[in-house]
C-alpha positions as CSV (number, residue, x, y, z in Angstrom):
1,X,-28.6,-117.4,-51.7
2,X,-29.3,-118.3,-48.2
3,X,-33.1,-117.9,-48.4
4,X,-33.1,-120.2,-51.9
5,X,-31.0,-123.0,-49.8
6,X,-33.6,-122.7,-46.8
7,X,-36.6,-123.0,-48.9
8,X,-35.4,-126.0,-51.0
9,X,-34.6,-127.6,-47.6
10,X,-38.0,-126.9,-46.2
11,X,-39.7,-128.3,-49.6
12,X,-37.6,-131.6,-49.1
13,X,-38.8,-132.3,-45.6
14,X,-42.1,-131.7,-46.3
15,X,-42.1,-134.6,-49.5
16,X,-41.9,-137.3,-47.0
17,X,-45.1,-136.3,-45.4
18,X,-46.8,-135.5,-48.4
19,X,-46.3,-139.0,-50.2
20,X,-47.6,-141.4,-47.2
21,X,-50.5,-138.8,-46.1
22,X,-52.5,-141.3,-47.8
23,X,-53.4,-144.8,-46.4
24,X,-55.7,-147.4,-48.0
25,X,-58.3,-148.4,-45.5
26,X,-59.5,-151.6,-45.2
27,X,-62.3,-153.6,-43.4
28,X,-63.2,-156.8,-42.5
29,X,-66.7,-158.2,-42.8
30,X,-67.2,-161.5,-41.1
31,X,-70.0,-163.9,-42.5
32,X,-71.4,-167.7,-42.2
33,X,-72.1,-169.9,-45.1
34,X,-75.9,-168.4,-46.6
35,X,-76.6,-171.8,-48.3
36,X,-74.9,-173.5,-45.3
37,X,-72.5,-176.5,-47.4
38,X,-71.2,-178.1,-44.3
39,X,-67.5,-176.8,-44.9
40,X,-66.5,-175.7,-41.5
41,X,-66.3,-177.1,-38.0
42,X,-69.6,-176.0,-37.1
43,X,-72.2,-174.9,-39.2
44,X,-75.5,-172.3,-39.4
45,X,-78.7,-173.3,-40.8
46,X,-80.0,-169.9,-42.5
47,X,-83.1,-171.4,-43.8
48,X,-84.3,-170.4,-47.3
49,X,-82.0,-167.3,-48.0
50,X,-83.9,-167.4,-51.6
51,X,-87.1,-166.2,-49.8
52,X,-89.1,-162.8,-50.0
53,X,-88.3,-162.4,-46.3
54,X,-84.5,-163.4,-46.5
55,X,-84.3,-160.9,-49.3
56,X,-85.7,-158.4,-47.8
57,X,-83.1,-159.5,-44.6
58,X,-80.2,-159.4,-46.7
59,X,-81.0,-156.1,-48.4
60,X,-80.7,-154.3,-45.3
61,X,-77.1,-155.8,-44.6
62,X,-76.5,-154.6,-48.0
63,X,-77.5,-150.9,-47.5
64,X,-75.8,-150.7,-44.1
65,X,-72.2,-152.1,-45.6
66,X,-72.5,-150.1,-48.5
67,X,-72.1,-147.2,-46.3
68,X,-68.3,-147.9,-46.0
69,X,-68.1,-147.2,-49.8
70,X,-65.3,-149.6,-51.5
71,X,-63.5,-148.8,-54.4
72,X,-62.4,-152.8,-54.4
73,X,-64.3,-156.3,-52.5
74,X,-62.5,-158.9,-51.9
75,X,-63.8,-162.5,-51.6
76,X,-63.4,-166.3,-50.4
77,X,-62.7,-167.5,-53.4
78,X,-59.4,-169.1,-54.7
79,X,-56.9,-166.1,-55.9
80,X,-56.7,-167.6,-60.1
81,X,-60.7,-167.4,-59.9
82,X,-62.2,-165.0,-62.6
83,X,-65.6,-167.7,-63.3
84,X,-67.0,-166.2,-59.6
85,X,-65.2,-163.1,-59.6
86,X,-65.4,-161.4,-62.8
87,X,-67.5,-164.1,-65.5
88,X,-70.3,-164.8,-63.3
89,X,-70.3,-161.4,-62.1
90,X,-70.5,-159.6,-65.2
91,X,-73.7,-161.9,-66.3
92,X,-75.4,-161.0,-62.8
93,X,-75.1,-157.1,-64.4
94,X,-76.4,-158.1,-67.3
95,X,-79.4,-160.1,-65.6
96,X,-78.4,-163.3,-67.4
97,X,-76.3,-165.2,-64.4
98,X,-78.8,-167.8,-63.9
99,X,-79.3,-168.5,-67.6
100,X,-75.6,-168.8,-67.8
101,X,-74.3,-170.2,-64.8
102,X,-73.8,-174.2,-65.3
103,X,-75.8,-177.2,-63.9
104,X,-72.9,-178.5,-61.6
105,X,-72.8,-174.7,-60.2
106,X,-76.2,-173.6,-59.5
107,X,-75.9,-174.8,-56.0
108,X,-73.5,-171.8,-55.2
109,X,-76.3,-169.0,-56.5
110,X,-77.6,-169.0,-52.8
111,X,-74.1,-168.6,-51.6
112,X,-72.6,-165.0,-50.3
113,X,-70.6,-164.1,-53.0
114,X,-73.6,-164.1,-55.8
115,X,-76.1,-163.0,-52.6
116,X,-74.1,-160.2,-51.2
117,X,-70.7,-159.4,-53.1
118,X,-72.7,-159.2,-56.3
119,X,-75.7,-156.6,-55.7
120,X,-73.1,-154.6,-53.3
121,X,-70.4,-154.3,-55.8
122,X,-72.7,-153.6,-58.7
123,X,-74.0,-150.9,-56.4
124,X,-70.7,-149.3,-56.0
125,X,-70.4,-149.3,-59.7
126,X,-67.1,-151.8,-59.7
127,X,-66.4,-154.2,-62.3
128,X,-65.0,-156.9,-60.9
129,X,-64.3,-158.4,-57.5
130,X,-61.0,-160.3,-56.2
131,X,-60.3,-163.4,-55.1
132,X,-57.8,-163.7,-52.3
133,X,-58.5,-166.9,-50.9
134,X,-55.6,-169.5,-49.9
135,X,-55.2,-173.0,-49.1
136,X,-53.6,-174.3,-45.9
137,X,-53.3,-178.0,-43.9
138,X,-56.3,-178.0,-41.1
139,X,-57.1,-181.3,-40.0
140,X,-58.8,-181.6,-36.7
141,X,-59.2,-185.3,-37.0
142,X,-55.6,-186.6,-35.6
143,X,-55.4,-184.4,-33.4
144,X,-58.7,-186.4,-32.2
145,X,-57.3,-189.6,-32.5
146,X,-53.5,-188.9,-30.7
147,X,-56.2,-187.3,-27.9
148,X,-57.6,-190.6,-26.9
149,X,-54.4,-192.7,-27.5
150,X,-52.0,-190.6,-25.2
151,X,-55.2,-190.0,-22.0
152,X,-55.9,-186.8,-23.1
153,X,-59.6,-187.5,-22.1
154,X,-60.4,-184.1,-20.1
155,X,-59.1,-182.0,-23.1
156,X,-61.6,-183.5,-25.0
157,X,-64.5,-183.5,-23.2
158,X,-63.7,-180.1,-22.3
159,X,-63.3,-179.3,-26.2
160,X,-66.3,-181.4,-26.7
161,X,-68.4,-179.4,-24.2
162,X,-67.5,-176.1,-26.1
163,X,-68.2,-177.1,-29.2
164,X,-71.3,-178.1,-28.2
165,X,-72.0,-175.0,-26.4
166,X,-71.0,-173.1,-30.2
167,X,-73.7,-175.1,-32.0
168,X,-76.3,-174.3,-29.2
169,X,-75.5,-170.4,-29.3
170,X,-75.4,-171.1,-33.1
171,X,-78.8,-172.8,-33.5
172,X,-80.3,-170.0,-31.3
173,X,-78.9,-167.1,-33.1
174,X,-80.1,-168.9,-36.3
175,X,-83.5,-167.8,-35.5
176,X,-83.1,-163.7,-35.7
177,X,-82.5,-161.8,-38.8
178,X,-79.5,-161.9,-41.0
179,X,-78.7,-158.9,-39.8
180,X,-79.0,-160.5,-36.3
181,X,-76.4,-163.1,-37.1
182,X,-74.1,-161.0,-39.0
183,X,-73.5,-158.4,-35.9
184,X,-73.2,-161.2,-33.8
185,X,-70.5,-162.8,-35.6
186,X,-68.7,-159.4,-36.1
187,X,-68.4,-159.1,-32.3
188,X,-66.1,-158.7,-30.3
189,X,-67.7,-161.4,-27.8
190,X,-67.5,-164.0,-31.0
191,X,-64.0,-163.6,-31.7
192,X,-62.9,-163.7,-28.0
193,X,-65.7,-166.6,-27.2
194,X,-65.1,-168.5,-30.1
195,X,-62.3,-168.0,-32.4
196,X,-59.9,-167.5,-29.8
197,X,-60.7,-170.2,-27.4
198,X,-61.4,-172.6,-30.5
199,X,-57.5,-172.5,-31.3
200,X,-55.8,-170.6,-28.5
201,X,-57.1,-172.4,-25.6
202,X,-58.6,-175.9,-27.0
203,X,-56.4,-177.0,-29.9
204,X,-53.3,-175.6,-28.3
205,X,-53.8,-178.3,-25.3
206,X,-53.6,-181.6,-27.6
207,X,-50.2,-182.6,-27.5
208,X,-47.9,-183.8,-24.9
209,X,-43.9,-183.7,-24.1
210,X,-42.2,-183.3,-27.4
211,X,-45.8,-183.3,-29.8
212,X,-47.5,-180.4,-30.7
213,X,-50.0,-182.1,-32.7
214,X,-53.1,-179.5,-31.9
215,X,-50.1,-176.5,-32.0
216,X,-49.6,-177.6,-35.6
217,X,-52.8,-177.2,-37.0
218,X,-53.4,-174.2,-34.9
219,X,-50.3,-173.2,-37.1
220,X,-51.7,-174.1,-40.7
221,X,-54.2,-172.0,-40.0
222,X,-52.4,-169.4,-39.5
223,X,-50.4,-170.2,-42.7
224,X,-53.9,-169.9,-44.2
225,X,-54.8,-166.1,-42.6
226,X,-50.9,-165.1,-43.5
227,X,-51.5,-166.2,-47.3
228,X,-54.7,-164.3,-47.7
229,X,-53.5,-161.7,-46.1
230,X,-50.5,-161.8,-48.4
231,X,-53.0,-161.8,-51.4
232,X,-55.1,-158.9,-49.8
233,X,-51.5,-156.8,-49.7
234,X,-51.1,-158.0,-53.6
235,X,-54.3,-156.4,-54.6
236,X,-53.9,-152.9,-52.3
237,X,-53.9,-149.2,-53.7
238,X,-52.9,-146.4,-51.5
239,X,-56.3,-145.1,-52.1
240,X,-58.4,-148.1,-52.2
241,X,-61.0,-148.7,-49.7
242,X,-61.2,-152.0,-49.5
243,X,-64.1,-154.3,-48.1
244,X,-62.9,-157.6,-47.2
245,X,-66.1,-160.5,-47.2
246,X,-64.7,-163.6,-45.3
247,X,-65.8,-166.3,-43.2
248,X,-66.5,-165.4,-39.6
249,X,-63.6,-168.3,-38.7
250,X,-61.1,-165.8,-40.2
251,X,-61.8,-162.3,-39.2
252,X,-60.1,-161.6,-35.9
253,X,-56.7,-163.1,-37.6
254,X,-57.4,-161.3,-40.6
255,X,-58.1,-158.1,-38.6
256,X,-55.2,-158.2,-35.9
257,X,-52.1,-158.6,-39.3
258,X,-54.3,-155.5,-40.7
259,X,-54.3,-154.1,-37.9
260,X,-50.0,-154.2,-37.9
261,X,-49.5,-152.7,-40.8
262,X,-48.4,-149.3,-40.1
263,X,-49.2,-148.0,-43.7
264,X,-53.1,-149.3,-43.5
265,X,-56.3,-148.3,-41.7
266,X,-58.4,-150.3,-40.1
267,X,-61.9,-149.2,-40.3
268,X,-64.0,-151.3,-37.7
269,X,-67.6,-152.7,-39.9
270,X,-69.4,-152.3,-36.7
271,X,-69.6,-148.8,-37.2
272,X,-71.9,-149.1,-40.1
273,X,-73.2,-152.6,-39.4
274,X,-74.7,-150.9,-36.0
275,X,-75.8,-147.7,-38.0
276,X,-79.1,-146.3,-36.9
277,X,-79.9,-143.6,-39.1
């Protein structure tokens, strides 16, 4: 009787460690705008992604990412989408996306969803990809404005300086490959560098006595990073591996709440982004 209570009692403890051996892993891959729209603060010019040599550029991106091997991709596009995610998607299978795809939209085909999420997702055999995108207040412009009414003049030009310093290291890098510009904004240099100082040392200085004018929208975007990350969690398997294809401005929040959570792995893309075979 004593050895059938001892092995029941060994069985139970064990169950625990059994049901959470497995973790979903997850990575971020942190991109710029391919057909370059103008939406963020500053902006890369990648030339003509649509060219042989761009192609050719982005095809070797492809093949070094695909070597994390998703099972799901999620993408910068608003959560209710299924045109970009799933409609358009299944007509790029099929060959027939350009026939298909609207007037009003063709301006997106050079974009990084139909230029990268599509051919990697349809080489990983998945049928759809998911939208996790979120929306959140992020208005540089009065922070700007309360600057120069309250003599916050040194903050500025100091902010003014660094921007300008992003769009020089920008324009330079703009010249190498794709694959150039894509390790570079997946390093750790450009998040410390850039996204860090951009909202953790600039915008956080705007603001004086009881305003925290540049602390608020340093806090909507955080809202923003908190909600896609709360639509990443929505969308999570225990034994998904998931690839995560954002906007360069978003990765090192995106990365440090993945990061916390105790029942995910991080997988770092510059292991397979800095491959060499």
């Amino acid at each position: 009787m004593k050895k059938v209570i001892l092995t029941i009692t060994i069985c139970c403890l064990c169950l625990p460690c059994i049901a959470q051996s497995q973790k979903p892993v997850i990575t971020v891959l942190g991109m710029v705008h391919l057909h370059n729209p103008g939406a963020d603060e500053v902006n890369m010019d990648m030339g003509d992604i649509l060219s042989n040599k761009k192609q050719a550029e982005l095809k070797q991106l492809i093949d070094l990412v695909a070597r994390f091997k998703p099972t799901k991709i999620a993408i910068e596009k608003p959560r209710e989408d299924t045109l970009w995610s799933q409609i358009h998607y299944n007509n790029y299978r099929n060959g027939i996306l350009e026939k298909e795809v609207s007037e009003n939209d063709k301006w997106r085909i050079p974009g990084e969803v139909v230029q990268l999420s599509y051919p990697l997702a349809k080489r990983m055999n998945l049928d759809k990809l998911y939208p996790i995108d979120a929306t959140a207040e992020f208005d540089i412009e009065p922070v700007i404005i309360y600057a120069k009414q309250n003599n916050q003049y040194a903050q500025l030009e100091e902010f003014k300086k660094f921007i300008e310093n992003i769009e020089k290291d920008i324009k330079s890098m703009s010249k190498g490959t794709v694959l150039d510009i894509i390790r570079f904004v997946n390093s750790t240099e450009f998040d410390k560098n850039y996204n860090q100082n951009f909202y953790l040392k600039h915008l956080v200085s705007f603001g004086t006595d009881n305003s925290y004018i540049g602390t608020d929208v340093v806090a909507g975007w955080y809202t923003r990073n908190l909600r896609i990350f709360t639509n990443l969690n929505r969308i999570i398997t225990p034994e998904d591996r998931v690839l995560v294809i954002y906007g360069a401005g978003h990765k090192d929040i995106l990365v440090d709440l993945i990061k916390d959570r105790t029942d995910w792995e991080y997988y770092d893309i510059n292991q397979v982004l800095n491959y060499n075979e």
